[in-house]
C-alpha positions as CSV (number, residue, x, y, z in Angstrom):
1,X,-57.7,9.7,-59.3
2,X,-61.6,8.5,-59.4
3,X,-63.7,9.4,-56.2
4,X,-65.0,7.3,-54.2
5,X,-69.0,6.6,-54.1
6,X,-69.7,8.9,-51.2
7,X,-73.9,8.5,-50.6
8,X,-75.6,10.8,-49.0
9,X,-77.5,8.5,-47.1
10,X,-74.4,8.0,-44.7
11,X,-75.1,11.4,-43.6
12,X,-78.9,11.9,-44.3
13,X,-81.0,9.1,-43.2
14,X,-83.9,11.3,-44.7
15,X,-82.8,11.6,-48.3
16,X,-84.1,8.5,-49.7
17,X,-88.0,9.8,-48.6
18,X,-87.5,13.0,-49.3
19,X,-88.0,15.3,-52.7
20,X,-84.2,14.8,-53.6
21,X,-84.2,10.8,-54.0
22,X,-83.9,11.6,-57.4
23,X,-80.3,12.8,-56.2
24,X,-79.3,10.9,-53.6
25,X,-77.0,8.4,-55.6
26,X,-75.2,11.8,-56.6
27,X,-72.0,12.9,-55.3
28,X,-72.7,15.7,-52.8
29,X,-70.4,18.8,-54.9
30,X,-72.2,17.3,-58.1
31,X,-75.8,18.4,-56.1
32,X,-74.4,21.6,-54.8
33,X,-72.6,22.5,-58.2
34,X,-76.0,22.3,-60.6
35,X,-78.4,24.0,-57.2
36,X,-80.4,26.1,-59.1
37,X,-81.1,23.3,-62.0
38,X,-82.2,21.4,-59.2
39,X,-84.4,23.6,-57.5
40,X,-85.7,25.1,-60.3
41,X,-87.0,21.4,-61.3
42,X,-88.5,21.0,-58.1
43,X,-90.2,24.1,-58.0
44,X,-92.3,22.5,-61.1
45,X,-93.8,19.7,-59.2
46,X,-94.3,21.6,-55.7
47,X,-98.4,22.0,-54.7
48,X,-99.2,25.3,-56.0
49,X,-102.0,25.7,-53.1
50,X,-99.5,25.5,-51.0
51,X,-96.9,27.9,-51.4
52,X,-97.2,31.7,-52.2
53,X,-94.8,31.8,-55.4
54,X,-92.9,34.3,-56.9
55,X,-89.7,35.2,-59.2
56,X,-88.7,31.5,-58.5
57,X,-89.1,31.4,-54.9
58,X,-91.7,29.5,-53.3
59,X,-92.9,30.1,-49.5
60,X,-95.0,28.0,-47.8
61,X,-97.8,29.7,-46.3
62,X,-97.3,28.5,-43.1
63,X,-93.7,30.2,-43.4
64,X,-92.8,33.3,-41.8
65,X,-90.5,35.7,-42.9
66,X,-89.5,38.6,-41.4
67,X,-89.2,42.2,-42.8
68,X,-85.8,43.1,-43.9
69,X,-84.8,39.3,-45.2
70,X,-83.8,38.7,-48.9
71,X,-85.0,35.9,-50.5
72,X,-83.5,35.1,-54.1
73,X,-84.8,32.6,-56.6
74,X,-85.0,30.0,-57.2
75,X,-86.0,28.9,-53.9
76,X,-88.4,26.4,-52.1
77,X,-88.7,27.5,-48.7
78,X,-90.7,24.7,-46.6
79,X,-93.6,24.4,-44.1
80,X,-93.2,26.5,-40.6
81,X,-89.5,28.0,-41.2
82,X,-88.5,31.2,-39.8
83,X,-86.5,33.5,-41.2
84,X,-85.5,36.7,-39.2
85,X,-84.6,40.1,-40.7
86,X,-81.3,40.4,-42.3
87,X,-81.2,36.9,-43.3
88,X,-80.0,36.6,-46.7
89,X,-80.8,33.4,-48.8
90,X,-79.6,33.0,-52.8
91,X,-78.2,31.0,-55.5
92,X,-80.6,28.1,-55.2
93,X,-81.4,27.2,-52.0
94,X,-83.8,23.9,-51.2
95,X,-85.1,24.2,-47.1
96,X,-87.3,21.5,-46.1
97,X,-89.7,21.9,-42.6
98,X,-88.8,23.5,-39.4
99,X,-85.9,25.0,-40.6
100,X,-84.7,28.8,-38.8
101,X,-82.3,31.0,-40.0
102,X,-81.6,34.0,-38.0
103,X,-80.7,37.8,-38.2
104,X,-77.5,37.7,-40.8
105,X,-77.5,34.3,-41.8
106,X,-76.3,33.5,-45.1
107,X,-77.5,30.6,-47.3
108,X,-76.2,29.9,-50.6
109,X,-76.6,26.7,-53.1
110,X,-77.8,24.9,-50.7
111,X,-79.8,21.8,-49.1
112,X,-81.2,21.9,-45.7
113,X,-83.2,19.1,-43.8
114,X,-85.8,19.6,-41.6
115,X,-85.0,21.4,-38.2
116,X,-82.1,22.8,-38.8
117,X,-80.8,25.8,-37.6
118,X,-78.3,28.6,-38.2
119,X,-78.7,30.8,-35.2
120,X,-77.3,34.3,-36.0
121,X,-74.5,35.7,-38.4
122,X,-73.4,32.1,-40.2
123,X,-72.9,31.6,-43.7
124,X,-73.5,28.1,-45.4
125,X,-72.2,28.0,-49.2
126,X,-72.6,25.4,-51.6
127,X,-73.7,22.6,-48.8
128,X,-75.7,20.1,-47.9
129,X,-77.2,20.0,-44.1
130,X,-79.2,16.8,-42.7
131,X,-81.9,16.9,-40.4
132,X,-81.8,18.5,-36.6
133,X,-78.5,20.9,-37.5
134,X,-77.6,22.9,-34.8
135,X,-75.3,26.2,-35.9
136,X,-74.5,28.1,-33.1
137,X,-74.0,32.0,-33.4
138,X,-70.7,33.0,-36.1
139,X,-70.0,29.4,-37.5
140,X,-69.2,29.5,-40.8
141,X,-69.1,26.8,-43.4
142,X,-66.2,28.0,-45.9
143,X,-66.9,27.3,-50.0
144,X,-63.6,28.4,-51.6
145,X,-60.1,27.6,-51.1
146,X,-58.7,31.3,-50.7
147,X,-55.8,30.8,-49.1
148,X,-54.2,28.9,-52.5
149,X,-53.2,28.9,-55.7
150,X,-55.2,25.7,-56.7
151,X,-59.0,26.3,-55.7
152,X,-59.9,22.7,-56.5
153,X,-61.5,21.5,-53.4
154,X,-60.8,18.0,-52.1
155,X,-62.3,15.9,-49.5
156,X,-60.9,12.8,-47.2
157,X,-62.3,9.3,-47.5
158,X,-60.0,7.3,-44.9
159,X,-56.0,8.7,-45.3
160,X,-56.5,9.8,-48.9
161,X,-57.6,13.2,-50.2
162,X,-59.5,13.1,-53.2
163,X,-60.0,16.0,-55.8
164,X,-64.0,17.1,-56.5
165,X,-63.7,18.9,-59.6
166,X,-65.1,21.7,-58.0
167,X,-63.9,25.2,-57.0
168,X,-66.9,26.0,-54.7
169,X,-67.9,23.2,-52.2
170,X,-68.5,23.9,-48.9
171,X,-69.4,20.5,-46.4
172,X,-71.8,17.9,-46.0
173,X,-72.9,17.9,-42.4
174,X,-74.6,15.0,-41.1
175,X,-77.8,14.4,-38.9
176,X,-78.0,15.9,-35.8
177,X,-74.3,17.8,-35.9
178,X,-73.5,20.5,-33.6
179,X,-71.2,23.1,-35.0
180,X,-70.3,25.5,-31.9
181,X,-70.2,29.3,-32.0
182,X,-67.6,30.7,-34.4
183,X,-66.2,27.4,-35.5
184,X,-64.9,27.4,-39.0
185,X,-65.3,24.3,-41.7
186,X,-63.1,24.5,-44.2
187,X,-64.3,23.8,-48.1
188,X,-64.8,20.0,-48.2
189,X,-65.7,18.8,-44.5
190,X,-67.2,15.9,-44.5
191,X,-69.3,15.3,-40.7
192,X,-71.1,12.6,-40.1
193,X,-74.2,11.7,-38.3
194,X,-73.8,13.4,-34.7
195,X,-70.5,15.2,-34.9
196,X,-70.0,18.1,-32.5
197,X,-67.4,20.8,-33.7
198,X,-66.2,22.7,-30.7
199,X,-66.7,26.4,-30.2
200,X,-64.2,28.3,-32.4
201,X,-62.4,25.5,-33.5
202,X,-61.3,25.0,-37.2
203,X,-62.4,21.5,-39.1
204,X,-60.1,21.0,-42.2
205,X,-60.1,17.8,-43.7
206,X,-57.1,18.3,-45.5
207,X,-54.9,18.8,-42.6
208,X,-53.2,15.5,-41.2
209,X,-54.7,16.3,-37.8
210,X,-58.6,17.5,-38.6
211,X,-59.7,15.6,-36.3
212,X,-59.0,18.3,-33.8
213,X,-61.9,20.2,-34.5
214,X,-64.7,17.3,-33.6
Protein backbone atom coordinates (compact mmCIF):
# COMPACT_ATOMS: atom_id res chain seq x y z
CA UNK A 1 0.00 0.00 0.00
CA UNK A 2 1.56 3.51 -1.31
CA UNK A 3 1.39 6.47 1.25
CA UNK A 4 -0.24 9.12 0.89
CA UNK A 5 1.59 12.68 0.04
CA UNK A 6 1.58 13.90 3.53
CA UNK A 7 3.39 17.77 3.27
CA UNK A 8 4.75 19.17 5.79
CA UNK A 9 3.38 22.42 5.20
CA UNK A 10 -0.06 21.16 6.65
CA UNK A 11 1.76 21.22 9.87
CA UNK A 12 4.56 23.89 9.45
CA UNK A 13 3.48 27.00 7.87
CA UNK A 14 7.34 27.92 8.22
CA UNK A 15 8.94 25.14 6.19
CA UNK A 16 8.67 26.58 2.83
CA UNK A 17 11.03 29.85 4.15
CA UNK A 18 13.02 28.09 6.12
CA UNK A 19 16.57 26.16 5.55
CA UNK A 20 14.69 22.81 5.01
CA UNK A 21 12.55 23.84 1.79
CA UNK A 22 14.81 21.73 0.11
CA UNK A 23 12.84 18.97 2.16
CA UNK A 24 9.58 19.96 2.49
CA UNK A 25 8.08 17.92 -0.40
CA UNK A 26 9.60 14.93 1.60
CA UNK A 27 7.63 12.62 3.65
CA UNK A 28 8.23 13.50 7.29
CA UNK A 29 9.98 9.61 8.45
CA UNK A 30 11.97 10.02 5.08
CA UNK A 31 13.45 13.52 6.83
CA UNK A 32 13.76 12.01 10.24
CA UNK A 33 15.28 8.67 8.91
CA UNK A 34 18.46 10.33 6.86
CA UNK A 35 18.82 13.41 10.09
CA UNK A 36 22.31 13.45 10.23
CA UNK A 37 22.78 13.48 6.15
CA UNK A 38 20.58 16.37 6.45
CA UNK A 39 22.17 18.31 8.98
CA UNK A 40 25.44 17.56 8.22
CA UNK A 41 24.58 19.31 4.61
CA UNK A 42 23.31 22.19 6.24
CA UNK A 43 26.00 22.64 8.53
CA UNK A 44 28.13 23.41 5.10
CA UNK A 45 26.28 26.41 4.04
CA UNK A 46 25.57 27.87 7.70
CA UNK A 47 27.59 31.62 8.31
CA UNK A 48 30.66 30.56 9.81
CA UNK A 49 30.79 34.18 11.73
CA UNK A 50 28.04 33.23 13.23
CA UNK A 51 28.19 30.12 15.05
CA UNK A 52 31.08 28.81 17.33
CA UNK A 53 31.59 25.27 15.53
CA UNK A 54 32.87 22.22 16.59
CA UNK A 55 32.87 18.16 16.09
CA UNK A 56 29.85 18.88 13.88
CA UNK A 57 27.93 20.94 16.09
CA UNK A 58 27.27 24.45 15.47
CA UNK A 59 26.15 27.02 18.31
CA UNK A 60 25.07 30.24 17.64
CA UNK A 61 26.81 32.77 19.59
CA UNK A 62 23.92 34.23 20.85
CA UNK A 63 23.07 30.65 22.25
CA UNK A 64 23.40 29.69 25.73
CA UNK A 65 24.14 26.53 27.03
CA UNK A 66 24.44 25.53 30.27
CA UNK A 67 27.15 23.47 32.10
CA UNK A 68 26.36 19.84 32.39
CA UNK A 69 24.44 19.61 28.77
CA UNK A 70 25.67 17.20 25.99
CA UNK A 71 25.59 18.33 22.74
CA UNK A 72 26.46 15.58 19.95
CA UNK A 73 27.12 16.20 16.28
CA UNK A 74 26.10 16.94 13.89
CA UNK A 75 24.10 19.65 15.14
CA UNK A 76 22.91 23.35 14.25
CA UNK A 77 21.74 24.82 17.31
CA UNK A 78 20.01 28.33 16.41
CA UNK A 79 20.03 32.06 17.50
CA UNK A 80 19.00 32.69 21.40
CA UNK A 81 18.13 28.92 22.55
CA UNK A 82 18.65 27.77 25.87
CA UNK A 83 19.65 24.71 26.88
CA UNK A 84 19.80 23.83 30.69
CA UNK A 85 22.19 21.37 32.37
CA UNK A 86 21.37 17.78 31.87
CA UNK A 87 19.87 18.31 28.61
CA UNK A 88 20.97 15.82 26.29
CA UNK A 89 20.77 16.45 22.39
CA UNK A 90 22.20 13.70 19.60
CA UNK A 91 21.82 11.87 16.44
CA UNK A 92 21.30 14.87 14.30
CA UNK A 93 19.40 17.38 15.59
CA UNK A 94 18.30 20.77 13.42
CA UNK A 95 16.90 23.63 16.20
CA UNK A 96 15.93 26.79 14.65
CA UNK A 97 15.53 30.33 16.99
CA UNK A 98 14.04 30.67 20.35
CA UNK A 99 13.94 27.21 20.99
CA UNK A 100 14.48 25.91 25.18
CA UNK A 101 15.15 22.70 26.23
CA UNK A 102 15.30 22.12 29.83
CA UNK A 103 17.15 20.10 32.60
CA UNK A 104 16.76 16.23 31.18
CA UNK A 105 15.31 16.86 27.98
CA UNK A 106 16.17 14.55 25.36
CA UNK A 107 16.37 15.32 21.55
CA UNK A 108 17.16 12.91 19.07
CA UNK A 109 16.98 13.01 14.91
CA UNK A 110 15.25 15.75 15.05
CA UNK A 111 13.63 19.10 13.62
CA UNK A 112 12.53 21.92 15.79
CA UNK A 113 10.92 25.33 14.72
CA UNK A 114 11.41 28.37 16.27
CA UNK A 115 9.94 28.79 19.94
CA UNK A 116 9.46 25.68 20.89
CA UNK A 117 9.82 24.23 24.00
CA UNK A 118 10.41 21.04 26.04
CA UNK A 119 10.16 22.06 29.56
CA UNK A 120 11.89 19.48 31.74
CA UNK A 121 12.52 15.56 31.56
CA UNK A 122 10.84 14.97 27.79
CA UNK A 123 12.26 13.01 25.12
CA UNK A 124 11.56 13.76 21.37
CA UNK A 125 13.03 10.93 18.94
CA UNK A 126 13.09 10.89 15.43
CA UNK A 127 10.49 14.04 14.98
CA UNK A 128 9.60 16.91 13.49
CA UNK A 129 8.23 20.01 15.83
CA UNK A 130 6.64 23.33 14.14
CA UNK A 131 6.92 26.59 15.44
CA UNK A 132 5.59 27.88 19.18
CA UNK A 133 5.56 23.92 20.62
CA UNK A 134 4.67 23.88 23.99
CA UNK A 135 5.92 20.46 25.98
CA UNK A 136 4.94 20.52 29.31
CA UNK A 137 7.19 18.73 32.08
CA UNK A 138 7.39 14.41 31.36
CA UNK A 139 5.76 14.36 27.89
CA UNK A 140 7.25 12.04 25.84
CA UNK A 141 7.21 11.55 22.13
CA UNK A 142 7.64 7.61 21.67
CA UNK A 143 10.09 6.45 18.35
CA UNK A 144 9.77 2.60 18.45
CA UNK A 145 7.07 0.19 18.56
CA UNK A 146 8.15 -1.94 21.74
CA UNK A 147 5.28 -3.30 22.69
CA UNK A 148 5.21 -5.68 19.19
CA UNK A 149 6.56 -8.07 17.18
CA UNK A 150 6.42 -5.86 13.98
CA UNK A 151 8.33 -2.51 14.67
CA UNK A 152 7.24 -1.00 11.35
CA UNK A 153 5.65 2.19 12.31
CA UNK A 154 2.37 3.38 10.64
CA UNK A 155 0.52 6.42 10.60
CA UNK A 156 -3.44 7.46 9.94
CA UNK A 157 -4.49 9.54 6.97
CA UNK A 158 -8.45 9.53 7.44
CA UNK A 159 -9.65 5.64 8.58
CA UNK A 160 -6.64 3.96 7.02
CA UNK A 161 -3.29 3.15 8.58
CA UNK A 162 -0.60 3.28 6.37
CA UNK A 163 2.93 1.56 6.79
CA UNK A 164 6.27 4.12 6.72
CA UNK A 165 8.97 1.81 6.15
CA UNK A 166 10.44 2.91 9.14
CA UNK A 167 11.21 1.27 12.52
CA UNK A 168 12.02 4.55 14.37
CA UNK A 169 9.54 7.51 13.83
CA UNK A 170 8.37 9.33 16.36
CA UNK A 171 5.43 12.35 15.42
CA UNK A 172 4.97 15.32 13.48
CA UNK A 173 3.58 17.91 15.75
CA UNK A 174 2.06 20.89 14.28
CA UNK A 175 2.26 24.72 14.95
CA UNK A 176 1.38 25.96 18.08
CA UNK A 177 0.48 22.23 19.75
CA UNK A 178 0.30 21.83 23.41
CA UNK A 179 1.36 18.50 24.65
CA UNK A 180 0.40 18.48 28.54
CA UNK A 181 2.58 17.14 31.31
CA UNK A 182 3.34 13.38 31.13
CA UNK A 183 1.29 12.78 28.07
CA UNK A 184 2.60 10.07 25.81
CA UNK A 185 2.57 10.05 21.73
CA UNK A 186 2.87 6.96 20.50
CA UNK A 187 5.39 6.28 17.27
CA UNK A 188 3.56 7.86 14.32
CA UNK A 189 1.26 10.71 15.75
CA UNK A 190 0.37 12.91 13.46
CA UNK A 191 -1.01 16.63 15.29
CA UNK A 192 -1.87 19.27 13.49
CA UNK A 193 -1.71 22.87 13.66
CA UNK A 194 -3.10 23.83 17.34
CA UNK A 195 -3.75 20.46 18.86
CA UNK A 196 -3.73 20.26 22.70
CA UNK A 197 -2.99 16.71 24.18
CA UNK A 198 -4.27 16.63 27.68
CA UNK A 199 -2.16 16.08 30.71
CA UNK A 200 -1.14 12.33 30.93
CA UNK A 201 -3.16 11.28 28.28
CA UNK A 202 -1.90 8.67 25.58
CA UNK A 203 -2.21 9.83 21.63
CA UNK A 204 -1.98 6.56 19.45
CA UNK A 205 -3.00 6.92 16.09
CA UNK A 206 -3.39 3.36 15.57
CA UNK A 207 -6.01 2.80 17.99
CA UNK A 208 -9.64 3.17 16.62
CA UNK A 209 -10.35 5.76 19.28
CA UNK A 210 -7.01 8.16 19.31
CA UNK A 211 -8.81 10.85 19.33
CA UNK A 212 -9.06 10.56 23.05
CA UNK A 213 -5.92 12.00 23.71
CA UNK A 214 -6.57 15.65 21.84
Amino acid sequence: MSVPMVPLSNFVAGVAASPLAPWAASLPWELTRQSEAVVRQLLGSIDASEFSIANEAAIHFTATVEPGAVLKGPLILGPRCFVASGAYLRGGNWVAERCTFGPGAELKSSFVFPGTKLAHFNFVGDSILGADVNLEAGSIICNYRNERAGKEVRIRVGMTLHPTGCRKFGAVVGDRCRIGANAVLAPGAMLLPGSVVRRASLRDDELPAHETGV
